[in-house]
N, C-alpha and C positions, 0 to 999 in steps of 0.2 A: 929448420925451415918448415920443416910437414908442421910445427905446433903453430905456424903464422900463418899457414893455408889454412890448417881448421878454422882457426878464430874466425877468421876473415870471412869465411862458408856459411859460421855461425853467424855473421854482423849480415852479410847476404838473406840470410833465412828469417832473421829477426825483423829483414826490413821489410820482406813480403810480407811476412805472416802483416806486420803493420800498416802496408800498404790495404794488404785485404780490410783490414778493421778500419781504417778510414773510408777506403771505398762503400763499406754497409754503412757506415755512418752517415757519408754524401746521399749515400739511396733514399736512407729514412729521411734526412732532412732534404732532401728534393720531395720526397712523397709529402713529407707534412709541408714545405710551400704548395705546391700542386693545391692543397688545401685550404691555406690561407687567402690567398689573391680573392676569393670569393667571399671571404668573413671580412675581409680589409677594403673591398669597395663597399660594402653595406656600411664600416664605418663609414667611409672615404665619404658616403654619400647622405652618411646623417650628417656628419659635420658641415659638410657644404649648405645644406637645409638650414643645418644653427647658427650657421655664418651669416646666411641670408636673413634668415628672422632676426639676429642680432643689429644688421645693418639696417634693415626697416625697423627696428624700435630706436635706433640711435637717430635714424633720421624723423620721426615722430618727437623724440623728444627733444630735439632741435627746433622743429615748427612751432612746439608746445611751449618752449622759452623764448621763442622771438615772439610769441601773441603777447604772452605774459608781458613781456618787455611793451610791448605794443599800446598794451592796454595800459599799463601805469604810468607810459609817455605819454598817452592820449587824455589821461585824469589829468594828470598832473599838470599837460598847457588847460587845459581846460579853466578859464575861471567861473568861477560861484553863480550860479543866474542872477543871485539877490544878494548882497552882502549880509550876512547875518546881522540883525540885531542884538546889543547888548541886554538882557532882559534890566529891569527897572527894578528898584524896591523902595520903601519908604522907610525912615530915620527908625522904625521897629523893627524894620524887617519882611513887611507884608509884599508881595508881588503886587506892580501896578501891570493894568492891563494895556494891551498894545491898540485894542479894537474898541475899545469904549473911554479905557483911561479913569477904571474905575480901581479900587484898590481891593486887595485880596483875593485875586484871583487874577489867573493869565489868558492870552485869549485862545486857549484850546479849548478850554473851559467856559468860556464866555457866553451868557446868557442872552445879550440883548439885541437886537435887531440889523442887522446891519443893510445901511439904504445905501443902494447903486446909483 
């Protein structure tokens, strides 16, 4: 019976001596939070900043695609002020002109007078 008391004294002493080494353990890791909270809002507080600029460029670049949109719905009803002309040529080949209807040249080109 005294060899089940010892043990027993011994599981008792084993579990202080353990208890102490957890308790230094909690100490350290309370002193090192005690330190964190203060490194962890400086993130806390960049991320919030990059949440923010990330929400204004998403909504930037939402305005930026409904223009686009905007603008190539607004081409696109748009019709032509002038329907284009087919340009001309003669059985050779040569451009006829649109402003005199002279041959061998176009009329960007076009040399001769034109009366109002």
């Amino acid at each position: 019976m005294e060899d089940t008391k010892s043990s027993g004294s011994r599981i008792v002493k084993n579990r202080q001596v353990h208890s102490e080494v957890v308790s230094e353990t909690q100490c350290s890791a309370a002193t090192a939070l005690t330190d964190q909270p203060a490194a962890l809002d400086d993130i806390l507080r960049v991320i919030a900043r990059q949440d923010k600029r990330l929400t204004e460029q998403d909504q930037t670049i939402s305005e930026l695609i409904k223009a686009v949109k905007d603008l190539s719905t607004r081409k696109a009803q748009q019709p032509d002020r002038r329907p284009r002309m087919q340009p001309k040529y003669t059985d050779d080949g040569q451009p006829i002109c649109f402003r005199c209807h002279g041959v061998g040249h176009i009329a960007k080109k076009c040399n001769s007078i034109m009366l109002t």
